[in-house]
Wavefront OBJ file of the C-alpha trace (Angstrom):
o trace
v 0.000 0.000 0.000
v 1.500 3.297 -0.759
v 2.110 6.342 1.830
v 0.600 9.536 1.141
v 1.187 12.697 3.168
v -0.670 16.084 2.028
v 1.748 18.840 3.674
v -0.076 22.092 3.478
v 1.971 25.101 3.662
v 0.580 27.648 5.718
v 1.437 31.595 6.385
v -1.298 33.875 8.058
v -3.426 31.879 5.887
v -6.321 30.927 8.535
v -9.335 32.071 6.071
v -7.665 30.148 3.055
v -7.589 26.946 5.743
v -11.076 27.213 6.642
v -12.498 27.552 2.971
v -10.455 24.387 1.714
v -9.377 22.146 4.540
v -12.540 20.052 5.253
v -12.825 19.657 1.322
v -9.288 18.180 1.734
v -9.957 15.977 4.619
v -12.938 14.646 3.088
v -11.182 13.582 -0.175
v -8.304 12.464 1.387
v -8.824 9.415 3.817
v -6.132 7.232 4.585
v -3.550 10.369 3.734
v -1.606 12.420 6.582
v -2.442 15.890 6.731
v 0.015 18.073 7.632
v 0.002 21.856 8.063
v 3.705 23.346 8.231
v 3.137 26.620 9.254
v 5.556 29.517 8.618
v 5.699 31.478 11.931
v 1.768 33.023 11.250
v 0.796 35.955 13.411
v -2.260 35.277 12.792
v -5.058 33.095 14.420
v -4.633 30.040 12.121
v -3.384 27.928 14.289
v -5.157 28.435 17.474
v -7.756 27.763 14.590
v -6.442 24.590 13.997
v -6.938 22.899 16.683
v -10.436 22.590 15.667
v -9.173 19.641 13.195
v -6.565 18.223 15.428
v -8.012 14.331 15.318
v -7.966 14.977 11.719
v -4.893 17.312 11.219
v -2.611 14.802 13.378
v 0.682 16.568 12.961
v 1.745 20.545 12.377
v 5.013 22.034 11.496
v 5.981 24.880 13.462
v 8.728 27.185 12.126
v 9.433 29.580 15.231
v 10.448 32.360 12.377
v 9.612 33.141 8.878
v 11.643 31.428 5.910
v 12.264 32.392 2.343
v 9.889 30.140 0.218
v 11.964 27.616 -1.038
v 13.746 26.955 2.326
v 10.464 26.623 3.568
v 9.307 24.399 1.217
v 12.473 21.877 1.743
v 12.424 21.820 5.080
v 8.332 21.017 5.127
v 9.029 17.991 2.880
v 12.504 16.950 4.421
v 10.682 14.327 6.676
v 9.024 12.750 4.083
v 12.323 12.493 2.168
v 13.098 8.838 4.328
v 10.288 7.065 3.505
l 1 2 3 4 5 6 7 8 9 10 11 12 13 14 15 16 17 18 19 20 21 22 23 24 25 26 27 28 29 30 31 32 33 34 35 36 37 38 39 40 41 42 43 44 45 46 47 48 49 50 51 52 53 54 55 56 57 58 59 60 61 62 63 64 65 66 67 68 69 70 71 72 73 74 75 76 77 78 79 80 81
């Protein structure tokens, strides 16, 4: 069976979350959902926590990265399996 992680990359980006996240938990059972998020100031994720039986695992960056740094060091976990 193959392994499927959704990482959602997440920046102050609480309204975008709560438009499109239950559409992506709904269509994606038996994947891990992860949010990384990229030191928000924000409310998203105090938000979060609503979805945290569903949204098992988040990402916390304690300060802001350049894009691509952020990117690779969302996805650097998944890089072992």
């Amino acid at each position: 069976m193959d392994k499927v992680a959704i990482v959602i990359l997440n920046w102050n980006g609480r309204k975008m979350m709560e438009q499109y996240l239950p559409s992506v938990i709904a269509h994606s059972q038996g994947a891990t959902i992860y949010v990384a998020d990229n030191a928000s100031t924000d409310d998203s994720l105090e938000w979060l926590h609503i979805y945290n039986n569903k949204v098992k695992n988040a990402i916390l960056f304690p300060k802001s990265f350049w894009v691509i740094a952020y990117v690779s060091h969302a996805v650097a976990p998944f890089r072992k399996e």
